[in-house]
N, CA, C and O atoms as a DFTB+ gen file, in Angstrom:
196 C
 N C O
     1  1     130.161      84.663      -0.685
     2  2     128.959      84.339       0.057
     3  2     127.766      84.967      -0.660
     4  3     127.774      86.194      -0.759
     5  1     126.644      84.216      -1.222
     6  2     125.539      84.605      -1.262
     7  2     124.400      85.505      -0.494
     8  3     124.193      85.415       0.716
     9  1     123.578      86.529      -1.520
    10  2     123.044      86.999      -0.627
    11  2     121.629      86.070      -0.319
    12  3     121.272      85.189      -1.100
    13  1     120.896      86.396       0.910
    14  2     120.190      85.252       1.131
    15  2     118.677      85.371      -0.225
    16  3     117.906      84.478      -0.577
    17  1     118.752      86.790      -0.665
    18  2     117.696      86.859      -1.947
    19  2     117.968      85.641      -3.357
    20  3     117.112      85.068      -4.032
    21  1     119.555      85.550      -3.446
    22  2     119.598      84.950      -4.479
    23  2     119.821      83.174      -3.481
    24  3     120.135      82.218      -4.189
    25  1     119.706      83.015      -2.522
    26  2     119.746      81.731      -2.072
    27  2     118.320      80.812      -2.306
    28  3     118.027      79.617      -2.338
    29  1     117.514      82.325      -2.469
    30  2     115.874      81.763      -2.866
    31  2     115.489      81.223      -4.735
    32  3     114.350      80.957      -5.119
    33  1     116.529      81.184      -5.480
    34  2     116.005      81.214      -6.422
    35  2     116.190      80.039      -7.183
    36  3     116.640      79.294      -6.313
    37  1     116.145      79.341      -8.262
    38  2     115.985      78.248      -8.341
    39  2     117.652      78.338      -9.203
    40  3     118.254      79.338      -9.595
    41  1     117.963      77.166      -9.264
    42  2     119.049      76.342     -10.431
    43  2     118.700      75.330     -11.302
    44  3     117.673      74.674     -11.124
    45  1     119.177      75.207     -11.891
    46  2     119.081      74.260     -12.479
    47  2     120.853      74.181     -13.445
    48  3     121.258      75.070     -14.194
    49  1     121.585      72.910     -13.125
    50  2     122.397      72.318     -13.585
    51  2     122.026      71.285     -14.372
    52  3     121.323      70.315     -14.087
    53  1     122.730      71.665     -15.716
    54  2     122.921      70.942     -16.716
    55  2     124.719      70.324     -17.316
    56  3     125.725      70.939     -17.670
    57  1     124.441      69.070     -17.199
    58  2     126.093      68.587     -17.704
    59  2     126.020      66.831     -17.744
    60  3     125.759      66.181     -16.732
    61  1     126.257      66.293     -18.898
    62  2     126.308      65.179     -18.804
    63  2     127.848      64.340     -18.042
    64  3     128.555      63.357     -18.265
    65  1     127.762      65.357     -17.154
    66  2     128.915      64.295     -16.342
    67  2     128.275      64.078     -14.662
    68  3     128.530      64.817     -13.710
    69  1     127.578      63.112     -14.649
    70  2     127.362      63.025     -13.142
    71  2     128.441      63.582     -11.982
    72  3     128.216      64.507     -11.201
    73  1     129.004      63.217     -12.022
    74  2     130.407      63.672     -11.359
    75  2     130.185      64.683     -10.735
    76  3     129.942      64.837      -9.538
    77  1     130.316      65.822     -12.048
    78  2     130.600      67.260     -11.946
    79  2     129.042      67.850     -11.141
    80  3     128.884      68.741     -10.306
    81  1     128.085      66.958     -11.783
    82  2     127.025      67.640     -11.394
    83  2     126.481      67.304      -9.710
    84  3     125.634      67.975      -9.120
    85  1     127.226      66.068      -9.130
    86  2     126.929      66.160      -7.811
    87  2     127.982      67.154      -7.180
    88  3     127.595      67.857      -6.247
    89  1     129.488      67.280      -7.689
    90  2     130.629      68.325      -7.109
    91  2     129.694      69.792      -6.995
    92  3     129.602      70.602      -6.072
    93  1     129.235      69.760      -7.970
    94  2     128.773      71.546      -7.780
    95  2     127.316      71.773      -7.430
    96  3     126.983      72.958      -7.406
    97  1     126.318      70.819      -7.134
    98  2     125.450      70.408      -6.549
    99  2     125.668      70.861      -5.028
   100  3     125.216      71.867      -4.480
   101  1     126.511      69.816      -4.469
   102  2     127.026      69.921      -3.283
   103  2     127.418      71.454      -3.261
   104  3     126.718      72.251      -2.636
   105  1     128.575      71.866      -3.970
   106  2     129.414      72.948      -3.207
   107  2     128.028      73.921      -3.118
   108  3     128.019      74.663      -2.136
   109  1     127.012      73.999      -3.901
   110  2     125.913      75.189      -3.719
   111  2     125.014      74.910      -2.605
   112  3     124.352      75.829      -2.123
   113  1     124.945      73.868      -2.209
   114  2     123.647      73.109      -0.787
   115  2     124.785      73.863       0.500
   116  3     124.369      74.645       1.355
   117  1     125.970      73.503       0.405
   118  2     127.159      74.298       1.020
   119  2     126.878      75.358       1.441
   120  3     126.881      75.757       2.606
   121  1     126.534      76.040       0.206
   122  2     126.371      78.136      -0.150
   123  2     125.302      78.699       0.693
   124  3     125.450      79.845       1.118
   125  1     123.618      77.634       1.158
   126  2     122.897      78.134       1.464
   127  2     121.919      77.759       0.407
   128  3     120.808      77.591       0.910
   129  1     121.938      77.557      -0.946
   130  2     121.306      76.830      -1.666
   131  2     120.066      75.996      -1.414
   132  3     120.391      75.067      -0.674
   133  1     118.681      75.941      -1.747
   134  2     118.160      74.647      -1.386
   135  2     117.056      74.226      -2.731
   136  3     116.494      73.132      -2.795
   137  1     116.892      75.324      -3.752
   138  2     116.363      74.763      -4.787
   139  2     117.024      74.681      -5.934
   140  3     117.033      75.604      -6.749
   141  1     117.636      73.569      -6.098
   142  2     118.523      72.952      -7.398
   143  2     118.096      71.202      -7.405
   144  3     118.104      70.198      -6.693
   145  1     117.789      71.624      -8.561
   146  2     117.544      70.412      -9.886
   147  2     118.972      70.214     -11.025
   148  3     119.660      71.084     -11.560
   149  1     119.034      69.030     -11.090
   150  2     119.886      68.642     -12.029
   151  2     119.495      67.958     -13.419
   152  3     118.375      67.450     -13.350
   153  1     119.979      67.838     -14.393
   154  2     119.638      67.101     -15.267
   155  2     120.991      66.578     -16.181
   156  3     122.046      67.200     -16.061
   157  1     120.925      65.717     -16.851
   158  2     121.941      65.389     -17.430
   159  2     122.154      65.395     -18.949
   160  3     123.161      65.082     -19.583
   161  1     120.974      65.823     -19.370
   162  2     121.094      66.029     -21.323
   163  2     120.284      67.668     -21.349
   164  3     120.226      68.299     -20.294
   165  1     119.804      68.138     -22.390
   166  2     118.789      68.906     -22.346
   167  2     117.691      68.185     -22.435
   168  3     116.822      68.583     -21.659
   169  1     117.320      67.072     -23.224
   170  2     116.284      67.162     -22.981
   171  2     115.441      67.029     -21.201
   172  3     114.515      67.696     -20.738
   173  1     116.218      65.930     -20.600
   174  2     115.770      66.314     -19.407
   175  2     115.791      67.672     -18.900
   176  3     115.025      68.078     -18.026
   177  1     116.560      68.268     -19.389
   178  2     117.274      70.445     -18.814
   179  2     115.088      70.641     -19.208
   180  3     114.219      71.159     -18.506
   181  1     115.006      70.079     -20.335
   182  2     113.716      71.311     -20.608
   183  2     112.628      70.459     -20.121
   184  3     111.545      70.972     -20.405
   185  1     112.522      69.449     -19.552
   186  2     111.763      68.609     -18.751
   187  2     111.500      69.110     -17.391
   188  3     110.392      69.068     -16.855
   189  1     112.610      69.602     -16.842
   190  2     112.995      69.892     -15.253
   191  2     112.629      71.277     -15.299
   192  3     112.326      71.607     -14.152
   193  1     112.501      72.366     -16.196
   194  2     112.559      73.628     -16.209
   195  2     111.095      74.033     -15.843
   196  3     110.785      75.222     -15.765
């Protein structure tokens, strides 16, 4: 379980497998999570950052 300090901080997932990136997307919105961005190459990673 997260503490609620690090529930404030941002993510950002990078992985060119959609898949994976909604699985662990989800399991963190789960955690308490609410600022995560995804991207699927880097260049979007340094677009989104």
């Amino acid at each position: 379980m997260a503490s609620e300090y690090l529930k404030t901080k941002r993510i950002l997932l990078v992985d060119d497998e959609p898949e994976l990136l909604d699985m662990v997307g989800s399991i963190l919105t789960e955690g308490g999570f609410e600022r995560i961005k995804t991207a699927g190459s880097v260049k979007e990673a340094i677009a989104a950052a």
